[in-house]
C-alpha positions in Angstrom: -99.2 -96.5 -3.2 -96.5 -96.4 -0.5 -93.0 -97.3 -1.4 -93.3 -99.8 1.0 -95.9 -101.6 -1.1 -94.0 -100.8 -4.2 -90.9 -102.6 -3.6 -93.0 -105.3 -2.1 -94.7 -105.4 -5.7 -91.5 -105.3 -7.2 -90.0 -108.2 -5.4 -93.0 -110.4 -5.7 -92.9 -109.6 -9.7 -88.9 -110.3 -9.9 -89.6 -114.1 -7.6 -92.3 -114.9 -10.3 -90.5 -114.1 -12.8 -88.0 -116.9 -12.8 -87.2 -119.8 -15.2 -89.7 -122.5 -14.5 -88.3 -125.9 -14.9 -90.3 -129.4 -15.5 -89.6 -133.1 -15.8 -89.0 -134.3 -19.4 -91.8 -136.6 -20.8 -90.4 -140.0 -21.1 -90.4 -140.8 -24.5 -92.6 -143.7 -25.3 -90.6 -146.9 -26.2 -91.9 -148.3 -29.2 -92.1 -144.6 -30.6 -87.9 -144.7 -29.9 -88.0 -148.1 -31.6 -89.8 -146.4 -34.6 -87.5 -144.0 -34.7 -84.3 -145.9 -34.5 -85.8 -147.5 -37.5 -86.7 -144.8 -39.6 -83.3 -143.1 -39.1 -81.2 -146.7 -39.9 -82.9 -147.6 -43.6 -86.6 -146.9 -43.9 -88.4 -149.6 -44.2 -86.5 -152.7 -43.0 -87.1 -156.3 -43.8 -84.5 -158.2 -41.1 -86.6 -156.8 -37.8 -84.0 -159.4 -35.5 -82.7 -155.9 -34.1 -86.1 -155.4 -33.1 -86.7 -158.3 -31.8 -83.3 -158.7 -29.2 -84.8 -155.4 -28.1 -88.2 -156.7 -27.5 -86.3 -159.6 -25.5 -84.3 -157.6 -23.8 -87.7 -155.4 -22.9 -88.8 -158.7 -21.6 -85.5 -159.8 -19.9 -83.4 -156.9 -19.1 -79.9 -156.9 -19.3 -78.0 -157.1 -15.1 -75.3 -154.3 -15.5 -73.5 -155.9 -13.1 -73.4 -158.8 -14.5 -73.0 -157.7 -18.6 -69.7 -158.5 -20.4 -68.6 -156.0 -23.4 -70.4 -158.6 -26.1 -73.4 -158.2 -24.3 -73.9 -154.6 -23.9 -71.8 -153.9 -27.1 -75.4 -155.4 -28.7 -76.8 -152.3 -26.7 -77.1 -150.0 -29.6 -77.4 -147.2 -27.7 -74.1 -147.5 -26.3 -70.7 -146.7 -28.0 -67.3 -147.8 -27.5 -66.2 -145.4 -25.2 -69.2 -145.7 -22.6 -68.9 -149.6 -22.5 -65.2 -149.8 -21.7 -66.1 -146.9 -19.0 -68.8 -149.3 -17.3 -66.5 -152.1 -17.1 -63.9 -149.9 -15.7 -66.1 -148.4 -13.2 -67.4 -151.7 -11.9 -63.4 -153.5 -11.6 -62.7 -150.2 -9.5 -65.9 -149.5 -8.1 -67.6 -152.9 -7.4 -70.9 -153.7 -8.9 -73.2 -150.7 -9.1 -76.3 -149.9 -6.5 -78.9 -148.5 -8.4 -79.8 -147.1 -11.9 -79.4 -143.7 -10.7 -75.9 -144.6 -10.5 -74.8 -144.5 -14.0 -74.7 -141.1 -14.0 -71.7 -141.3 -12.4 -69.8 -143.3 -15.1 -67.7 -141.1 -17.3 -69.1 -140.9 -20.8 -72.5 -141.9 -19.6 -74.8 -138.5 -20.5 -79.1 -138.6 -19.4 -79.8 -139.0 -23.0 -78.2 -142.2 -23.5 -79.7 -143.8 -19.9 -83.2 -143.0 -20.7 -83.2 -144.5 -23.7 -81.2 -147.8 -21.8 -84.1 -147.7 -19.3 -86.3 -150.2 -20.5 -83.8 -152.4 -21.6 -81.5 -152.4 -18.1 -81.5 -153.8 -14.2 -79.2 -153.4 -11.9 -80.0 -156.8 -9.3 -77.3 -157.3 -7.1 -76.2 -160.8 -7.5 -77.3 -163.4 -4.7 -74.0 -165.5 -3.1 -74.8 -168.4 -1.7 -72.8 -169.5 1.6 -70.6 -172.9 0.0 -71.6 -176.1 -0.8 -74.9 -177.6 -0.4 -73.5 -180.0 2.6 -72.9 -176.4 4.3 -75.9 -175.1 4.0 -77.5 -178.1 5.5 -75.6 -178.1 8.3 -75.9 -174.5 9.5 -78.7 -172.7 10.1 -82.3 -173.1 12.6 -84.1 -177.4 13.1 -87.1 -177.4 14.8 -88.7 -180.7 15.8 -92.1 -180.6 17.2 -94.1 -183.2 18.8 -97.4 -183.0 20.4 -99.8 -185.7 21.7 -103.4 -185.2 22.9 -105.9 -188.2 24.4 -109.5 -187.9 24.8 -110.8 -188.6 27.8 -113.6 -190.6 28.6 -116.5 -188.7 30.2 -116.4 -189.3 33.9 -120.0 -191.3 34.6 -119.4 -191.6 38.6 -120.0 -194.9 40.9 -122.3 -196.0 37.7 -122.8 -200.3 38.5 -124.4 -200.8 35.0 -121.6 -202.4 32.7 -121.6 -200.4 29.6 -120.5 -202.0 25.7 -116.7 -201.7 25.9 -115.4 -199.4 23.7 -112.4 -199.4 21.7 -109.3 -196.7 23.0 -107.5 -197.3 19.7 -108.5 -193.8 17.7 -109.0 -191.5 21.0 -105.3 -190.4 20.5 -103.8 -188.3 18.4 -100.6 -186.9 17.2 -98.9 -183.3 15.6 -95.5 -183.7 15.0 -92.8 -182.1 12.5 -89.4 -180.8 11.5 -88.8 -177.6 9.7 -85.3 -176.5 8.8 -84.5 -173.1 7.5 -80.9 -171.9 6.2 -81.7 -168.2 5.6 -82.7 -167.1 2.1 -81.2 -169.9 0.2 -82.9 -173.2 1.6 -86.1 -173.8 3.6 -88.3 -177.0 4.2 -90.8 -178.8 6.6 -92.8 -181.7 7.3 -95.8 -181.9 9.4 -98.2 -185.0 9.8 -101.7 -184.7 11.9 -103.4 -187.9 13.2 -106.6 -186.5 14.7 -108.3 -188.3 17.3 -111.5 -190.5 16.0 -114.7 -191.2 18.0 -116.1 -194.6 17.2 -118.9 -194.4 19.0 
């Protein structure tokens, strides 16, 4: 073996033979439930804990929009972390995403994955003024077609035919649609399709 090869094998051997790092399984919620359970009392008889928590599961709590009350029923969370999320959203403005609360003093990964399930961040939708406003801006469309249907052309043809009624050979498409953006659409559209009475 040349000592070419040999530091070669030597520096393959010291690359694989690194610290190999993987993803933490998430731990399984009701298992965390459990848990929390069995470290409180045992065996509990008032489950209402359990329950807001299933809720909350259901319908997660808006960070951005949580006052202390509301995330101090958060059990997760302690004193210090829930006067450090208000503080970070009066200086900071509402937060972005859930990878975000890593940034909030206090906050460690332990204590977000177990919030996870029971968490959103939705920014909150503003609508533009008063109802009156909204009306008035945004895109009308008003459409109106007609259509006739012509009677066949017969030529120089002397024979007098059965007169025949014009009053259902029309007919008539017409509409209006209105649309203010995200907060208010509509429409109406009415069809009168042309009849033959023969």
């Amino acid at each position: 073996m040349s000592r070419i090869q040999f530091v070669n094998l030597w520096f393959l051997l010291f690359l694989l033979s690194g610290n190999v790092f993987s993803q933490d399984i998430p731990v399984n919620n009701e298992q965390q439930l459990e848990n929390l359970t069995d470290e409180g009392q045992g065996e509990t008889e008032d489950d209402s804990w359990m329950q807001e928590m299933d809720q909350y599961k259901k319908n997660p709590v808006n960070l951005n929009l949580a006052e202390e009350e509301e995330l101090r029923q958060l059990r997760w969370l302690n004193e210090l972390q829930v006067v450090s999320l208000i503080t970070y959203r009066k200086l900071l403005g509402d937060l972005i995403s859930l990878y975000e609360l890593q940034a909030v003093p206090g906050w460690d990964l332990a204590t977000i994955r177990k919030l996870l399930p029971f968490v959103t961040v939705i920014m909150p939708v503003k609508f533009p003024g008063a109802l009156s406003g909204r009306l008035k801006g945004g895109e009308h469309r008003v459409l109106l077609r007609l259509s006739q249907v012509l009677e066949k052309s017969t030529g120089f043809d002397t024979v007098e035919k059965e007169v025949v009624s014009w009053v259902a050979r029309s007919g008539c498409y017409s509409g209006t649609a209105m649309n203010t953006g995200i907060c208010f659409n509509m429409g109406y559209w009415e069809i009168k399709m042309p009849v033959n009475l023969f």
